[in-house]
ROFI-301049 format. One record per residue (C-alpha): chain; x, y, z; residue in three letters. Coordinates in nm, 4 decimals. Layout:
BEGIN
   chain          X          Y          Z   res
       A          X          Y          Z   ALA
...
% end
This chain:
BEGIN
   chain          X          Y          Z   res
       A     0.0000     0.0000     0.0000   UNK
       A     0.1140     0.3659    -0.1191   UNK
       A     0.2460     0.6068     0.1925   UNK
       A    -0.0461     0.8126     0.0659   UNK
       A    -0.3220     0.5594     0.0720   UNK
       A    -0.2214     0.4600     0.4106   UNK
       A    -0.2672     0.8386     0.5017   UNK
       A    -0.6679     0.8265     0.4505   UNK
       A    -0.8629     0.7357     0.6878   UNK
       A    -0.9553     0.3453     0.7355   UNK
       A    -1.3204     0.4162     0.5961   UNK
       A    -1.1966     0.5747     0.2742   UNK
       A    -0.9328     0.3756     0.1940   UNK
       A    -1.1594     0.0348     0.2645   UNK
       A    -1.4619     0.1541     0.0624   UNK
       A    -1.4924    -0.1274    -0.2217   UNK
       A    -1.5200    -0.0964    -0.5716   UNK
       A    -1.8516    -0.1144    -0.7599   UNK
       A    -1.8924    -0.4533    -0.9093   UNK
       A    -2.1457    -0.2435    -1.1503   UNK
       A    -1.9509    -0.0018    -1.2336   UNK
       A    -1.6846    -0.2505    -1.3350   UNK
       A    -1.9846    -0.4007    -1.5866   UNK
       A    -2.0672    -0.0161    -1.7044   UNK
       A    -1.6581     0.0080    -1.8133   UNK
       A    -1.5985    -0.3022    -1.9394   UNK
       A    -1.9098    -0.2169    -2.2004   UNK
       A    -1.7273     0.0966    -2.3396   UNK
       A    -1.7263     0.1427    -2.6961   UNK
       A    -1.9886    -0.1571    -2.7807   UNK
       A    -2.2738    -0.1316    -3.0602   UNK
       A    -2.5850    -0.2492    -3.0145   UNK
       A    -2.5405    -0.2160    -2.6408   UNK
       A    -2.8505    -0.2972    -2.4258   UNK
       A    -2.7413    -0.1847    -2.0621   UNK
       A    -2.9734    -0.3617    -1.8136   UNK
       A    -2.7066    -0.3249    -1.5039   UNK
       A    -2.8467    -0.0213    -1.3505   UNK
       A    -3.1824     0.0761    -1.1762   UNK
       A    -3.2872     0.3243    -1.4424   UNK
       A    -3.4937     0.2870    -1.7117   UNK
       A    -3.4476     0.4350    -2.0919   UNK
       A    -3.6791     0.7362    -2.0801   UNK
       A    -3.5660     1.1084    -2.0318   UNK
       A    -3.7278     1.2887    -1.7725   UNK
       A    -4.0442     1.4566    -1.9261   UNK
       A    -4.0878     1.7674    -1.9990   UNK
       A    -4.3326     1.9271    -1.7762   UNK
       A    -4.0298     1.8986    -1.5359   UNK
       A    -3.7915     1.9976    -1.7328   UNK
       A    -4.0305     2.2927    -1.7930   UNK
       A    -4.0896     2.3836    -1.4536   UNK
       A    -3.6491     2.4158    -1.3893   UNK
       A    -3.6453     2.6128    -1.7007   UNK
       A    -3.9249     2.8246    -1.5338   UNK
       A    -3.7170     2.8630    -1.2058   UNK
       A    -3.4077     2.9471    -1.3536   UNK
       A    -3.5873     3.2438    -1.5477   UNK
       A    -3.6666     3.3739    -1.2174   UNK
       A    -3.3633     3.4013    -1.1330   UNK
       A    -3.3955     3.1007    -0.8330   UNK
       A    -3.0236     3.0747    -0.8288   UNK
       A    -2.9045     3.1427    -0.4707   UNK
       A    -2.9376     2.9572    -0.1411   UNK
       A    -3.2130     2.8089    -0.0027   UNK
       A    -3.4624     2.6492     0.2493   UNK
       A    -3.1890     2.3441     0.4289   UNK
       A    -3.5159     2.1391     0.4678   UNK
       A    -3.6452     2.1828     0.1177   UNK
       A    -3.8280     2.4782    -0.0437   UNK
       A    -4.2193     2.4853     0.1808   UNK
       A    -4.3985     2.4320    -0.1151   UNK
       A    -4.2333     2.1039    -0.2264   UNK
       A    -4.2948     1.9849     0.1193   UNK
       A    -4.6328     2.0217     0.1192   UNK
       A    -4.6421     1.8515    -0.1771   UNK
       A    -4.4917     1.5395     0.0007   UNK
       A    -4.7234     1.4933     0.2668   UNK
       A    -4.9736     1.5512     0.0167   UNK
       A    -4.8212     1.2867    -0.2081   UNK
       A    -4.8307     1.0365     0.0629   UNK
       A    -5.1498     1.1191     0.1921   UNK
       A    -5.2680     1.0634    -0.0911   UNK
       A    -5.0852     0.6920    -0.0937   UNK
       A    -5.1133     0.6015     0.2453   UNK
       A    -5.4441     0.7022     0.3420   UNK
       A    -5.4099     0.9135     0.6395   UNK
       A    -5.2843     1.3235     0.6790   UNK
       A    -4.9178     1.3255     0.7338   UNK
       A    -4.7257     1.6863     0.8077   UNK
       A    -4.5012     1.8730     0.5668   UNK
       A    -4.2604     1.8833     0.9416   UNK
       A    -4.1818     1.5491     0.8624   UNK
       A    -3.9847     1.5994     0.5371   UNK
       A    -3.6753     1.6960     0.4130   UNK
       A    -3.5347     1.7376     0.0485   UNK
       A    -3.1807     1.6135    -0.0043   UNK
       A    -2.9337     1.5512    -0.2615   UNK
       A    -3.0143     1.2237    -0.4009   UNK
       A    -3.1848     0.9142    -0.1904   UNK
       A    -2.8496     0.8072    -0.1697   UNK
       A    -2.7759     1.1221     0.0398   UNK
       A    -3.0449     1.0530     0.2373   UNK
       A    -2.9378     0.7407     0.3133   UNK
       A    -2.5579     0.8634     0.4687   UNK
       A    -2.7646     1.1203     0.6402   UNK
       A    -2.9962     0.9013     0.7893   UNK
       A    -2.6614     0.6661     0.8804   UNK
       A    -2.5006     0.9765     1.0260   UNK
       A    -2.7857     1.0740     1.2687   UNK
       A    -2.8506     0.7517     1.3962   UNK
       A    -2.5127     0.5631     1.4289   UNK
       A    -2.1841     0.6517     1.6049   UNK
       A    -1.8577     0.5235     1.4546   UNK
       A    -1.8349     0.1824     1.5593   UNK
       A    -2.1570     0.0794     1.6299   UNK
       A    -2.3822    -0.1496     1.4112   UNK
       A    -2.7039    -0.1677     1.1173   UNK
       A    -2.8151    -0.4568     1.0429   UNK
       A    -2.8859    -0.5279     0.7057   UNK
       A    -3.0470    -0.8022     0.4835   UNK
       A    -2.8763    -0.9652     0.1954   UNK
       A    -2.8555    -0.9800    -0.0702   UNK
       A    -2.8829    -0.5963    -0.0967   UNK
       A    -2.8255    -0.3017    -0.2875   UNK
       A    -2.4195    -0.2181    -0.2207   UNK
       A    -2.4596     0.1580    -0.1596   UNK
       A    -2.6146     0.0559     0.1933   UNK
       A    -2.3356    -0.1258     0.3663   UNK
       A    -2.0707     0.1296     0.2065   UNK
       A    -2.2607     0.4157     0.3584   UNK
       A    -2.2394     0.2829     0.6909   UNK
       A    -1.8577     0.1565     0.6630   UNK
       A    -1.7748     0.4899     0.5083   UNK
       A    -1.9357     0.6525     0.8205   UNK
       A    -1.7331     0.4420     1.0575   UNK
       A    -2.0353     0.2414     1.1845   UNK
       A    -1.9980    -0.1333     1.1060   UNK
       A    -2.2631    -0.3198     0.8732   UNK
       A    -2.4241    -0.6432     1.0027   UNK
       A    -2.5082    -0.8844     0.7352   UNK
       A    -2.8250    -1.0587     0.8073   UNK
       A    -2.8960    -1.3872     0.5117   UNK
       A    -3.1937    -1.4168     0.3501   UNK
       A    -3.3486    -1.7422     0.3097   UNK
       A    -3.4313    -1.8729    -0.0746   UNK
       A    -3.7980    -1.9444    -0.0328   UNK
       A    -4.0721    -2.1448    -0.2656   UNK
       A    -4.0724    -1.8702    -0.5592   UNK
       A    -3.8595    -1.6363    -0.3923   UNK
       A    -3.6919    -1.4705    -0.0747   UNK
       A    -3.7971    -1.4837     0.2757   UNK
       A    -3.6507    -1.2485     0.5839   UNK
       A    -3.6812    -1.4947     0.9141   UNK
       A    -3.7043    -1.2128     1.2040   UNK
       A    -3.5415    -1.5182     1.4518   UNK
       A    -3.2710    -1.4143     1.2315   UNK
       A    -3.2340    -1.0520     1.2911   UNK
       A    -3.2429    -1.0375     1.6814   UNK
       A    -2.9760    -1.2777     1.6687   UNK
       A    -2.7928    -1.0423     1.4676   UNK
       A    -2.8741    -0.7691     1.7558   UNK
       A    -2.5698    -0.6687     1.9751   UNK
       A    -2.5280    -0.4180     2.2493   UNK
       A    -2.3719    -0.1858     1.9386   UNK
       A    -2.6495    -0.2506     1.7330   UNK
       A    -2.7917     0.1191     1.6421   UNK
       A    -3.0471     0.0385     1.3626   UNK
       A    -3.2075    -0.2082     1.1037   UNK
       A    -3.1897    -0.1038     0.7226   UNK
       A    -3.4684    -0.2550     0.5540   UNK
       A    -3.5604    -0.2424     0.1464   UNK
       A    -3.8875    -0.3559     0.0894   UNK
       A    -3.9807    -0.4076    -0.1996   UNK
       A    -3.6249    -0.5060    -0.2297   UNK
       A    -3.3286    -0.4188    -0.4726   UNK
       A    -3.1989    -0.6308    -0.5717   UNK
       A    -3.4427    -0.9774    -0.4950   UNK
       A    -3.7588    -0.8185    -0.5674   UNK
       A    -3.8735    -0.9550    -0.2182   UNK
       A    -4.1278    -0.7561    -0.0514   UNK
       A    -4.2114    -0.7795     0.3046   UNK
       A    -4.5818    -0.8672     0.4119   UNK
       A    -4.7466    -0.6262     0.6741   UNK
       A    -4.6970    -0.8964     0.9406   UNK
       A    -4.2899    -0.9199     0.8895   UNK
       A    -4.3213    -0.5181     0.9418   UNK
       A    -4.4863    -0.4911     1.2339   UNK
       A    -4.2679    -0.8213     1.3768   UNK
       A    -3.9607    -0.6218     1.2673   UNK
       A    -4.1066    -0.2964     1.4443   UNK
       A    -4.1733    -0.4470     1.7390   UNK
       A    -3.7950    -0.6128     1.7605   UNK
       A    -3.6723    -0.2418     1.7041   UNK
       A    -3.8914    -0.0863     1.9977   UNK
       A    -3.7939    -0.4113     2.2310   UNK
       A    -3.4192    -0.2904     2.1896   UNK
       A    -3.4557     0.0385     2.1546   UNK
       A    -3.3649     0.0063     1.8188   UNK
       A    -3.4005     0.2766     1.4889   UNK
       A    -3.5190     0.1130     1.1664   UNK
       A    -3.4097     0.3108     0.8503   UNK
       A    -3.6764     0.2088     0.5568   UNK
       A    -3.5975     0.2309     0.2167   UNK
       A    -3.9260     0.1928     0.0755   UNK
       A    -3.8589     0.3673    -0.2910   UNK
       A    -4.0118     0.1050    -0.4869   UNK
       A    -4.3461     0.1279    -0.3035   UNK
       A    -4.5340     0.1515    -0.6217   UNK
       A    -4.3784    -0.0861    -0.8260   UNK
       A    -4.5576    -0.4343    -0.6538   UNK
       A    -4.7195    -0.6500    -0.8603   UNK
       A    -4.9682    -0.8169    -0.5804   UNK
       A    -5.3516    -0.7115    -0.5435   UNK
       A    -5.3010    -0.4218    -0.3901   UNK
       A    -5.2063    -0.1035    -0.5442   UNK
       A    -4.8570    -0.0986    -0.3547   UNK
       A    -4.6711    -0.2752    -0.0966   UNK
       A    -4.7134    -0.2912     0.2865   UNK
       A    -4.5319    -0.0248     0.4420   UNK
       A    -4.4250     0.0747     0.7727   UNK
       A    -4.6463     0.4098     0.7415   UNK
       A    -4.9318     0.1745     0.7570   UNK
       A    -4.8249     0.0585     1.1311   UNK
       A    -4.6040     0.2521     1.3178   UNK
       A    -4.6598     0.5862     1.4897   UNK
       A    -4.5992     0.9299     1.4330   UNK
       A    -4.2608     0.8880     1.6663   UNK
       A    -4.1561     0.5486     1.5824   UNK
       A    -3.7793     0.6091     1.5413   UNK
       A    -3.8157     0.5574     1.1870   UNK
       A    -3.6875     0.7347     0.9455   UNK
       A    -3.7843     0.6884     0.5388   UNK
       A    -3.5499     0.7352     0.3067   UNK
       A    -3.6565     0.7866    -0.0691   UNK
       A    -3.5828     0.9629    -0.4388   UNK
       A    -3.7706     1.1101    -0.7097   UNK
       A    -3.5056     0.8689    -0.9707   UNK
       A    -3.7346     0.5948    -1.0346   UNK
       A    -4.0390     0.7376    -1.0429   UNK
       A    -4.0393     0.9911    -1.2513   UNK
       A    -3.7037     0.9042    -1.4737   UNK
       A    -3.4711     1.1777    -1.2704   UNK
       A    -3.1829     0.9309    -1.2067   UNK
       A    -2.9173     1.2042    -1.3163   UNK
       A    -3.1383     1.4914    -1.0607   UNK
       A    -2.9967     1.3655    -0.7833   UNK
       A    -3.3358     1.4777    -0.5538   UNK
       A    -3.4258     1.2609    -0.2777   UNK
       A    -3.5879     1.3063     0.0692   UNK
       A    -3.6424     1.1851     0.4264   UNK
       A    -3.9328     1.1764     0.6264   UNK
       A    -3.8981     1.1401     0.9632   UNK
       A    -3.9775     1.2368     1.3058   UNK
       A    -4.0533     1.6447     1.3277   UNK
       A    -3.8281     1.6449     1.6760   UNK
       A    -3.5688     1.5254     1.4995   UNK
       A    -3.5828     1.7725     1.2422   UNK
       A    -3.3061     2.0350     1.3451   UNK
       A    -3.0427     1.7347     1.3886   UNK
       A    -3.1393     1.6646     0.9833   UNK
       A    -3.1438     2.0405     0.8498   UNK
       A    -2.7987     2.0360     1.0183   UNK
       A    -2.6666     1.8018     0.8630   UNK
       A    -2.7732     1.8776     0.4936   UNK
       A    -2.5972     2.2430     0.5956   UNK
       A    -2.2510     2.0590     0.6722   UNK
       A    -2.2881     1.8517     0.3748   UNK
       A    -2.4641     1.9960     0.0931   UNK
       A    -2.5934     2.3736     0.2240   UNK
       A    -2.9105     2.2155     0.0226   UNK
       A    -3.1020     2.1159    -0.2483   UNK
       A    -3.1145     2.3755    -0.5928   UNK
       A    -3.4462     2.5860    -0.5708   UNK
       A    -3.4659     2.5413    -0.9187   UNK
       A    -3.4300     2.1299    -0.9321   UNK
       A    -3.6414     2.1684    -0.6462   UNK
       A    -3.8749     2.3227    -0.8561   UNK
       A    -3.8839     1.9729    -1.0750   UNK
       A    -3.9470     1.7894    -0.8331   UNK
       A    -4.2757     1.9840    -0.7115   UNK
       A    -4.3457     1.9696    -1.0892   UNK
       A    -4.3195     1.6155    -1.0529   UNK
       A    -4.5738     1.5595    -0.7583   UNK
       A    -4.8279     1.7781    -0.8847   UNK
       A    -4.8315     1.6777    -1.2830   UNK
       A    -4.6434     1.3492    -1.3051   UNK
       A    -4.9718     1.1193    -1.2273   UNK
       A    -5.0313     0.9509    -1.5152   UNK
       A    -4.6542     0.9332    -1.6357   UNK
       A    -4.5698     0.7428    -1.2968   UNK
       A    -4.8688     0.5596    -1.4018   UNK
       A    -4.7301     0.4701    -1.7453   UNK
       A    -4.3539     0.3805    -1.5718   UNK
       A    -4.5168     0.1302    -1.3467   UNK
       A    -4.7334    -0.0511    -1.6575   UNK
       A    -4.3721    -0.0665    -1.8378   UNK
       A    -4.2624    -0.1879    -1.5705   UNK
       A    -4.4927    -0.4490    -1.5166   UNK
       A    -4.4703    -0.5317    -1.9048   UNK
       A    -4.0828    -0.5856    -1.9034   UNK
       A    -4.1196    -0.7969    -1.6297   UNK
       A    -4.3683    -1.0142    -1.8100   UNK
       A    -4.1471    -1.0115    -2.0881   UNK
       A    -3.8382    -1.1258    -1.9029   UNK
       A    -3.9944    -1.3951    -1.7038   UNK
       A    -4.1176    -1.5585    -1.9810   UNK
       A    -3.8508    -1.4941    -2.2374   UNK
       A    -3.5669    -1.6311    -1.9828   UNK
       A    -3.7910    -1.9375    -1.8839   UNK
       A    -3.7300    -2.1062    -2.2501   UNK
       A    -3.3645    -2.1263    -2.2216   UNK
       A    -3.3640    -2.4437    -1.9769   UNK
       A    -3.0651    -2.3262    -1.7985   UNK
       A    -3.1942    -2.0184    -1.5917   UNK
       A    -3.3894    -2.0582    -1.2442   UNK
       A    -3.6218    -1.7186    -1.2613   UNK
       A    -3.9008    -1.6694    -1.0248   UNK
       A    -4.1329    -1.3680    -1.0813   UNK
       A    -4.0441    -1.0905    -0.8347   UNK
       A    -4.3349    -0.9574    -0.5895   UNK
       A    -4.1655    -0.5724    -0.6311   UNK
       A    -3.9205    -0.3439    -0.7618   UNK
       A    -3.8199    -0.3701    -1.1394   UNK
       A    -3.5709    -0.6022    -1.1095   UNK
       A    -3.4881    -0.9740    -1.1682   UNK
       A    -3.2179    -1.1805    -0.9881   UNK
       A    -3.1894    -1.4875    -1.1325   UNK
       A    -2.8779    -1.7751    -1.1274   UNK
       A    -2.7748    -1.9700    -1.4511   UNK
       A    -2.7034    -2.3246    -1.4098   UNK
       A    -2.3649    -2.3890    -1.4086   UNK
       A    -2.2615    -2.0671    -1.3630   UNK
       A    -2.0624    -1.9974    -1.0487   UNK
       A    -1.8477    -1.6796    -1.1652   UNK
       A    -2.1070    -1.4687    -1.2464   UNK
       A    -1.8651    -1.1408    -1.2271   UNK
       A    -1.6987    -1.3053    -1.4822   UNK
       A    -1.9902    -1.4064    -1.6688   UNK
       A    -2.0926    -1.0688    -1.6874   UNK
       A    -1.7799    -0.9088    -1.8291   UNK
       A    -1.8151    -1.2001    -2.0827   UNK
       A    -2.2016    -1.1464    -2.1462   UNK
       A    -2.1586    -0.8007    -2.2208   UNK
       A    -1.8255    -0.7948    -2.3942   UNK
       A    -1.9349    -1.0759    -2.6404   UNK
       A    -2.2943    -0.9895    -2.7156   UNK
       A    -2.3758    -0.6646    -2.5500   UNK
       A    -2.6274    -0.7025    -2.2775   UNK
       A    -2.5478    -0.5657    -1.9539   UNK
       A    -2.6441    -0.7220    -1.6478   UNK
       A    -2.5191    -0.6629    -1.2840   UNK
       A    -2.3366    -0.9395    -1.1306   UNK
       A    -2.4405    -1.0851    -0.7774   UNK
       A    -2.1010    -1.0553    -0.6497   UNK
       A    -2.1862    -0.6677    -0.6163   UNK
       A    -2.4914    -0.7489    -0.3833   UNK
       A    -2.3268    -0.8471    -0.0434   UNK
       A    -2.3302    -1.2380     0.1304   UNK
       A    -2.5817    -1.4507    -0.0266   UNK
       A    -2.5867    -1.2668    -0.3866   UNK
       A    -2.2769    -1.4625    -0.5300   UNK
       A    -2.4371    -1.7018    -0.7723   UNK
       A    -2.7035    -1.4648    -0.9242   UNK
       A    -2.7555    -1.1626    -1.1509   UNK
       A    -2.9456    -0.8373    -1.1928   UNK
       A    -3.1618    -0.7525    -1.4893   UNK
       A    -3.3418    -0.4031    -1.4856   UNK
       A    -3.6805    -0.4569    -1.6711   UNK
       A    -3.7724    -0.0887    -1.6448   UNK
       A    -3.7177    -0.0475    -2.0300   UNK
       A    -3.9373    -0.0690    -2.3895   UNK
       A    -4.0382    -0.4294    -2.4197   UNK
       A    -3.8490    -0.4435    -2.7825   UNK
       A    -3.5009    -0.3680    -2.5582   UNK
       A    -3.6145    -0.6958    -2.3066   UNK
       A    -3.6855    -0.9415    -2.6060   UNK
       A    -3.3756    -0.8443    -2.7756   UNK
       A    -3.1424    -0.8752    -2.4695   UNK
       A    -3.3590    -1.2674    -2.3730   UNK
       A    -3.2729    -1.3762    -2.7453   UNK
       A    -2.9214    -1.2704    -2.7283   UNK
       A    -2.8682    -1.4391    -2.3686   UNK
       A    -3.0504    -1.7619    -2.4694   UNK
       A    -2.8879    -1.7770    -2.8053   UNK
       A    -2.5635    -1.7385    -2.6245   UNK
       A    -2.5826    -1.9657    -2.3174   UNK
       A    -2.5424    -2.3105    -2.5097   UNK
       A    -2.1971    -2.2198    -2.6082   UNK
       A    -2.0725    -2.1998    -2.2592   UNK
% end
């Protein structure tokens, strides 16, 4: 190790490299490329919100602003998830950051000294457990169990997880990368193993809407806990509305809490542009029916996928509950980092490998479906038209 490298600090210097990224590079330069690795889909962000920025920055909305988000865009959020969850929630309870990924190491920050521990399930979305070894806290791997059709989180298994330096439990329901999704009665088990120890529970519930049971979306914690649960939600306008490249999120969470969080977007970020802002309240009040139109592709791709991936005999794919995402294993595939690099090198489709997702994702890989159908079919009959030759 370099004299400088051993000059940063442990978290820095320990903080892995992206096993999707590594996919994204190795695809440079291909034609015909059909990248599936990331959790975006192919659209632009419309243009009523590119509209409403354009409108902002014509009023000169340049300078700073609001740390907890501009009072109208708040609004909008409780509104938003009134309007979801059924019941009046307060515009005190969120706050607009810089990315849901920013939410996440903010959430991390308030609730976890250096040194102490979040559990996490896993396989999970890599961006989790580096945020809390970044911070200095220490991520606690909990396995999920391969279930009949699917994933299952065993609760048994998280308290024995729980330490005396256990701070919080991260959960992602539905889930990135498995497409589990946890039923009403693992939330309220989970919540009432967090108030037993005294525990927080940070919930990543982003891909709410995207569940493909009865119901319109997916159980949530909103639907159980109280008003100061120590809960906080972390969440981004990227898949809903096709802002990946915004970099908007938000956070709701207790209103007491609510200095500790505007002072920590101040330290980090000083705040969210008034003018991107601006999108995103653009995207609340108008972006209905296009949110309405990303979850029906969704759903589509995922039809397509299933059923295109099902003829080649060699991969084990079971329809996921949520999310827009399939994780699937070939047979006879144990390398699937390698696999990947080959996949895409050799005919173009990107997929992420499971070695990127953390104990338990080793042997499988992650399609985005959140694309035109055409894009799907194409990227199935290159796969099974490639596999035999292996």
């Amino acid at each position: 190790m370099s004299d400088l490298m051993q000059r940063l600090s442990t978290g820095a210097r320990n903080t892995p490299e992206s096993g999707i990224i590594e996919i994204f590079n190795a695809a440079a330069g291909h034609e015909a490329l059909i990248p599936l690795w990331a959790g975006e889909g192919d659209l632009p962000t419309p243009d009523f919100i590119n509209r409403a920025v354009k409108a902002s920055l014509d009023r000169g909305e340049t300078f700073y602003t609001y740390q907890r988000g501009i009072p109208e865009l708040r609004e909008a959020l409780a509104a938003y998830h009134g309007d979801i969850y059924g019941r009046t929630f307060s515009p005190e309870r969120f706050f607009v950051t810089g990315s849901g990924m920013q939410a996440i190491q903010l959430a991390v920050q308030a609730i976890a000294d250096a040194g102490q521990e979040i559990i996490v399930p896993s396989p999970s979305w890599p961006n989790i457990s580096a945020s809390v070894d970044i911070h200095g806290a220490r991520t606690v791997f909990v396995p999920m169990r391969e279930a009949s059709g699917g994933w299952a989180l065993h609760l048994e298994d998280v308290e024995a997880a729980i330490t005396p330096q256990t701070a919080a439990i991260f959960l992602n329901s539905p889930s990135n990368p498995t497409g589990w999704v946890a039923e009403e009665q693992v939330l309220k088990d989970c919540l009432d193993l967090a108030r037993k120890h005294g525990l927080w529970i940070i919930a990543d519930e982003i891909y709410a809407l995207y569940f493909f049971g009865a119901q319109s979306r997916s159980p949530s914690f909103y639907d159980i806990a109280e008003d100061d649960d120590q809960i906080i939600f972390v969440n981004s306008f990227s898949k809903n509305w096709a802002m990946t490249g915004w970099r908007v999120g938000w956070m709701s969470a207790p209103p007491a809490i609510g200095q500790v969080i505007e002072n920590l977007v101040q330290y980090s970020t000083s705040g969210v542009p008034a003018f991107l802002q601006h999108g995103a309240l653009a995207a609340l009040n108008e972006g209905k029916e296009f949110l309405a139109s990303q979850i029906a592709r969704a759903r589509d791709g995922r039809s397509a996928v299933v059923g295109g991936l099902q003829k080649s005999g060699r991969i084990s794919v079971a329809p996921p509950e949520g999310a827009f995402y399939l994780f699937f294993s070939v047979d006879g595939v144990d390398d699937t980092r390698r696999f990947a690099l080959d996949l895409v090198r050799e005919t173009g489709v990107g997929l992420a490998p499971g070695t990127a997702f953390g104990p338990g994702g080793e042997k499988y890989l992650r399609l985005c479906y959140a694309r035109k159908r055409a894009h799907l079919e194409e990227a199935v009959r290159r796969m099974n038209a490639w596999l035999p030759a292996l």
